[in-house]
C-alpha positions in Angstrom: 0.0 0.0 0.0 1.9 3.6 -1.3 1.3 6.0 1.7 -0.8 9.0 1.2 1.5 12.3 1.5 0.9 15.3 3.1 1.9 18.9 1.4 5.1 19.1 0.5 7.8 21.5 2.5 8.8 24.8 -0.1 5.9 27.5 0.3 7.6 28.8 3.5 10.5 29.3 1.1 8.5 31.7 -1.5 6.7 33.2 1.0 9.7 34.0 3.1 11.3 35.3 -0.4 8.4 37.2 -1.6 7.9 39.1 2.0 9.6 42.4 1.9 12.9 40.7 1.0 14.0 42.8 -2.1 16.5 40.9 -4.2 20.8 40.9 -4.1 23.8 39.8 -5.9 25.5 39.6 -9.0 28.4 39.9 -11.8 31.1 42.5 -12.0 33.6 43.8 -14.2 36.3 47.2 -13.9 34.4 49.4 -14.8 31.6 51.5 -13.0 28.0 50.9 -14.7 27.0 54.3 -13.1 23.9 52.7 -11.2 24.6 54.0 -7.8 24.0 57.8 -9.4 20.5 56.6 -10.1 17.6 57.3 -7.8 16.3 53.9 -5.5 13.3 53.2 -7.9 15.8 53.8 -11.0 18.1 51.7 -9.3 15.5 49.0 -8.6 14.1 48.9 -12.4 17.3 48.7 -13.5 18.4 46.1 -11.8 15.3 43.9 -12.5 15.6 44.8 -16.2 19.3 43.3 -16.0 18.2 40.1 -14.1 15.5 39.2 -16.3 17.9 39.1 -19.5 19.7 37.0 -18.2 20.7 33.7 -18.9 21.3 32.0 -15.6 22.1 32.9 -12.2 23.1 30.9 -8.8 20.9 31.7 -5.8 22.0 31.3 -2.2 21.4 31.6 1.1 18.9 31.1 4.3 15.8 32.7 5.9 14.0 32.5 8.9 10.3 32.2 9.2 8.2 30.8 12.2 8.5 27.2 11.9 12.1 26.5 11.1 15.3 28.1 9.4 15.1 27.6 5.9 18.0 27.0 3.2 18.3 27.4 -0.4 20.8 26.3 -2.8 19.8 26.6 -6.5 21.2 27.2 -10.3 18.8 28.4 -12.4 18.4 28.7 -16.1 16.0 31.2 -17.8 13.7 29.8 -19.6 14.5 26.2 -18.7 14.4 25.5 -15.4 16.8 24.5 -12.4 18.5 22.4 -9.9 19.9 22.2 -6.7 19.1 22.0 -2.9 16.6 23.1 -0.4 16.3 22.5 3.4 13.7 23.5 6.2 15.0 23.1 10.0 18.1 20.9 8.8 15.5 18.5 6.6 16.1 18.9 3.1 15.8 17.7 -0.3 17.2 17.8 -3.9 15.1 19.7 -6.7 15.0 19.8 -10.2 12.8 21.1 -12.7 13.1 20.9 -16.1 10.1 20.5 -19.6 7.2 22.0 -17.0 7.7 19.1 -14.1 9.3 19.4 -11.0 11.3 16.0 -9.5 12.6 16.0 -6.1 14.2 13.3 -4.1 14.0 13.9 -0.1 16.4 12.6 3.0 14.6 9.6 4.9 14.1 12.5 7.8 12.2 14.5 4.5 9.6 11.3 3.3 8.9 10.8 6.9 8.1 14.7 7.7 5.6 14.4 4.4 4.1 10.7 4.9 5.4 8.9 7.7 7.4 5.6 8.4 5.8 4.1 5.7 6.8 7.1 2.9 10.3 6.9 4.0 10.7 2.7 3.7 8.9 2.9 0.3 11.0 6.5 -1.1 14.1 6.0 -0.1 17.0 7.0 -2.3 13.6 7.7 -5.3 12.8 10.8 -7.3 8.9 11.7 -7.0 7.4 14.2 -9.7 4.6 16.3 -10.2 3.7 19.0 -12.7 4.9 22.3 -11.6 1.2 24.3 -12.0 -0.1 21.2 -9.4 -0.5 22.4 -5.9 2.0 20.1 -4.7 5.4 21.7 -6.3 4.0 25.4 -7.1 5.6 26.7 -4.6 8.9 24.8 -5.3 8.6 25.4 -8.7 8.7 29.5 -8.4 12.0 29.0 -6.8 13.4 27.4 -9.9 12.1 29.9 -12.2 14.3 32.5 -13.0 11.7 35.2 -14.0 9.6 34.0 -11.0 11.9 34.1 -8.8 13.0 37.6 -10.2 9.2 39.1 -10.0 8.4 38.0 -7.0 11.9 39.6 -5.4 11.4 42.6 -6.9 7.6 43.3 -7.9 6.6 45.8 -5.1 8.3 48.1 -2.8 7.3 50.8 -0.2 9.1 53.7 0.4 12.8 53.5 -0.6 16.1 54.9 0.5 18.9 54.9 -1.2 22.4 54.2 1.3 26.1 54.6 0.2 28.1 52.3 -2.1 30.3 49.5 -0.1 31.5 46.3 -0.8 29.2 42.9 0.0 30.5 39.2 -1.2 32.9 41.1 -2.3 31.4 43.0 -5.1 31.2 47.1 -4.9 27.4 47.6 -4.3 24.9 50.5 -3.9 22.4 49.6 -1.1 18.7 50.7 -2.1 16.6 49.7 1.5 12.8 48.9 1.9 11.9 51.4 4.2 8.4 50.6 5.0 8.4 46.6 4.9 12.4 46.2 5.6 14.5 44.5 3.2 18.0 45.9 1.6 18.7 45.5 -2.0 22.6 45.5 -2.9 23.3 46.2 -6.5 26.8 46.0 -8.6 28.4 49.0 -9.2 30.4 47.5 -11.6 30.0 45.8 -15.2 25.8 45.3 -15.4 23.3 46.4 -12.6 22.8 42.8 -11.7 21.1 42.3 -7.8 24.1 40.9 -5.3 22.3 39.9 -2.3 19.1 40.5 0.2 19.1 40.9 3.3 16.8 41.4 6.2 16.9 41.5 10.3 14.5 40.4 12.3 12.5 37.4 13.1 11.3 37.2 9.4 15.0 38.3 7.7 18.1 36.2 6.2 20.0 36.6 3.6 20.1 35.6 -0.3 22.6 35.9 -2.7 22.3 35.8 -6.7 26.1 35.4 -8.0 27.4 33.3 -10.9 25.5 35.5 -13.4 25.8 33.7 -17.2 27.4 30.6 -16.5 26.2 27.4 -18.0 23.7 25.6 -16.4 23.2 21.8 -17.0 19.5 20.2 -16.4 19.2 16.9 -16.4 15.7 15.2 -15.4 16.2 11.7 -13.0 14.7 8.8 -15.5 12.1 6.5 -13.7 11.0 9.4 -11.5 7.7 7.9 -9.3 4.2 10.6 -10.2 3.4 12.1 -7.0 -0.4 11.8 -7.9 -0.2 7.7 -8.5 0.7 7.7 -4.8 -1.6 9.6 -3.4 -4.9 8.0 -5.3 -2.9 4.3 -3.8 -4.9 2.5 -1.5 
């Protein structure tokens, strides 16, 4: 009997990323792009115009939220997908998506968080899959979309302020700070205006990072991958 699972573990992630975080981190080169002149909404459409022309991008980094620290780990590809790692309170699991379906394979402490003794004997070491529009992986799957992940970083701001250029990961970046939710957006100075890392204090706050800007980015779906919806209509 294939045990029935419970929702998966990811829409903490997007919602913790979506939640006043703006977005940070990015590619560099001698030469100053002049962004840091700008004023912080210039600053913050240019740097989403950058990010969503490009071609790939690694993201970094952990957030808190209420039920457990959570970690992310991911290489994205525009237009094609990604892969990587993700982790809530030190249980994680391994994601790809790739040709409009998401594949993840858990840790035994993972299939028995989402269904039990029973999901983590019958799982172990497998790759389940599920559509990424199902309910299941949506969340999951707007972590491994580049444009997703970009809109939903940098769609809406309050009131921002503008702070003075420094260096973070160390890039040269102008700072461009979320006054009214909270949430500091650090943008390269140098070569194009790509986002270098959020941050945020607080109970709700972490950090991400965006670095790796252009590299190649190989997806590869797991073959015999097990459909998420055959186990949950077993009996």
């Amino acid at each position: 009997m294939a045990p029935r699972l419970r929702p998966l573990a990811g829409a903490a992630v997007a919602l913790a990323l979506s939640s006043g975080l703006l977005g940070a981190c990015g590619g560099s080169s001698s030469s100053g792009n002049g962004i840091a002149s700008k004023s912080p909404k210039e600053i913050v459409a240019e740097t989403r115009a950058a990010a969503e022309k490009a071609s790939s991008v690694h993201v970094s980094g952990s957030i808190a939220s209420a039920s457990a620290p959570i970690a992310l780990n991911l290489d994205l590809a525009a237009g094609r997908g990604g892969h990587g790692q993700l982790s809530e309170g030190g249980v994680g699991f391994e994601v790809i998506q790739a040709g409009g379906t998401v594949y993840i394979k858990g840790s035994p402490a993972f299939y028995r968080r989402i269904g039990g003794p029973a999901a983590a004997q019958l799982l172990q070491g497998k790759w389940l899959k599920a559509p990424a529009t199902s309910s299941d992986f949506a969340s999951i799957s707007s972590l491994t979309d580049l444009r997703k992940l970009i809109d939903s970083a940098l769609a809406s701001q309050g009131k921002l302020s503008k702070s003075a250029t420094k260096t973070v990961n160390g890039q040269a970046v102008v700072g461009v700070t979320d006054v009214t939710r909270g949430g500091t957006l650090f943008v390269a100075t140098k070569g194009a205006p790509y986002p270098v890392a959020i941050v945020k204090s607080g109970s709700s706050g972490g950090k991400v990072n965006f670095a790796r800007w252009n590299e190649p980015v190989t997806i590869r779906p797991p073959a015999d991958a097990i459909d998420i919806s055959q186990l949950r209509s077993s009996k």
